[in-house]
NUMIMAR-724590 format. One record per residue (C-alpha): residue number from 1; x, y, z. Coordinates in steps of 0.5 Angstrom, whole numbers. Layout:
num	u	v	w
NUM	X	Y	Z
...
***
This chain:
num	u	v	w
1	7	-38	19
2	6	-32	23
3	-1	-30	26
4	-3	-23	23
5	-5	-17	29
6	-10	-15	25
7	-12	-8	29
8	-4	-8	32
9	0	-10	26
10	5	-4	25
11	4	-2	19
12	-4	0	21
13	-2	3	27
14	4	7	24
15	-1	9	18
16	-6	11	23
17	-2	16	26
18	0	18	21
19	-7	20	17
20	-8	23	24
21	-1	28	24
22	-3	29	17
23	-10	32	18
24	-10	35	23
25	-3	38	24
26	0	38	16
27	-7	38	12
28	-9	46	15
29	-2	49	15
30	-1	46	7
31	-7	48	2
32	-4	44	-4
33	2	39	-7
34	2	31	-4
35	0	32	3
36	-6	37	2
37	-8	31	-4
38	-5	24	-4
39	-2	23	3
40	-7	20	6
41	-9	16	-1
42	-3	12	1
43	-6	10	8
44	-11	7	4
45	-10	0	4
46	-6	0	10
47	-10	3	14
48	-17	0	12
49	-15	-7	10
50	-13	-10	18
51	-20	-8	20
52	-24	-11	15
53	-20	-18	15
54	-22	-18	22
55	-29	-17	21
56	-29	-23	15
57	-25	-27	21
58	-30	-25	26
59	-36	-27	21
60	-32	-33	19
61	-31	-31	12
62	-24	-30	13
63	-21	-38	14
64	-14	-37	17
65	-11	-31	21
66	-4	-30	16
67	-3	-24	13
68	-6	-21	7
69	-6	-25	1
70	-5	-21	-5
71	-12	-23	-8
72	-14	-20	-2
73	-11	-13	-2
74	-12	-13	-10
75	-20	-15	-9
76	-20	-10	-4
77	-16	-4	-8
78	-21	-5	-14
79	-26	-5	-10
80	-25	1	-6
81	-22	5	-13
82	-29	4	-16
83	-32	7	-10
84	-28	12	-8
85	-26	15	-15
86	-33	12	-20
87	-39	10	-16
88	-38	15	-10
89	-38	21	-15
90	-43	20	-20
91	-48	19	-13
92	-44	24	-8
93	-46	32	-10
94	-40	36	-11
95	-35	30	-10
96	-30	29	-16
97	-26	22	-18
98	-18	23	-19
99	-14	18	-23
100	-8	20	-18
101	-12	18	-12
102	-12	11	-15
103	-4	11	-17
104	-4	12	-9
105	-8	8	-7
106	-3	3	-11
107	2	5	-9
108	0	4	-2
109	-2	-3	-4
110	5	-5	-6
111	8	-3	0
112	3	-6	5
113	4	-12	1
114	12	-12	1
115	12	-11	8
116	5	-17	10
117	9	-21	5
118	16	-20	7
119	17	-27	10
120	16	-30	3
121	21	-25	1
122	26	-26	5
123	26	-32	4
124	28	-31	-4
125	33	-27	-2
126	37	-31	2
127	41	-25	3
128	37	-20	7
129	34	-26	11
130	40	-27	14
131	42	-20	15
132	34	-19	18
133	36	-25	23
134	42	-22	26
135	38	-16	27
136	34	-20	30
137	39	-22	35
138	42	-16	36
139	35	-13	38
140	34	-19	43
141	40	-18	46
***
């Protein structure tokens, strides 16, 4: 099993960059639609779950060093959904909670659950596992 970078996994790398391209170079020039609104809500768990499993690890409440398990990305996507979008609200002054916020949120999940976990996918679809390895190969090369 494949150790996981945590700060220098590539989906939180690309995520990172991209929240830093969207809010400073799209988010002033676009004043609504998916950017202005739920393009960084995607980047959610991306983004912030790498940092937090590597202080559970550093702290030791994190055992193992693999990828995110789907408890862990569906613990924290809770969690953070009832903050940001329930509790935050009721206690942050001219703050609302939005349902869609949390479909992204989602919706960033399942990506980022897709990619950490490929390997376990790609091993039922013998198919793509074979076509991944000669990528492989071909980018060694």
């Amino acid at each position: 099993m494949r150790r996981f970078l945590y700060l220098r996994d590539p989906l939180f790398l690309t995520g990172c960059i991209a929240y830093v391209i969207n809010r400073w170079l799209v988010k002033p020039h676009v004043h609504t639609g998916f950017f202005h609104s739920y393009f960084n809500d995607l980047w959610l768990i991306p983004c912030a779950l790498p940092p937090i499993l590597w202080l559970h690890r550093r702290l030791g409440l994190r055992p193992h060093d693999t990828a995110p398990q789907i408890s862990e990305i569906i613990s924290h996507l809770i969690f953070w959904s009832l903050l940001f979008e329930w509790i935050g609200p009721k206690f942050v002054p001219h703050t609302i909670g939005d349902p869609l916020d949390v479909v992204a949120y989602t919706a960033g999940a399942a990506v980022a659950g897709l990619w950490w976990q490929r390997n376990f996918w790609l091993k039922l679809c013998p198919r793509l596992e074979l076509q991944s390895r000669r990528q492989t190969v071909l980018t060694q090369k």
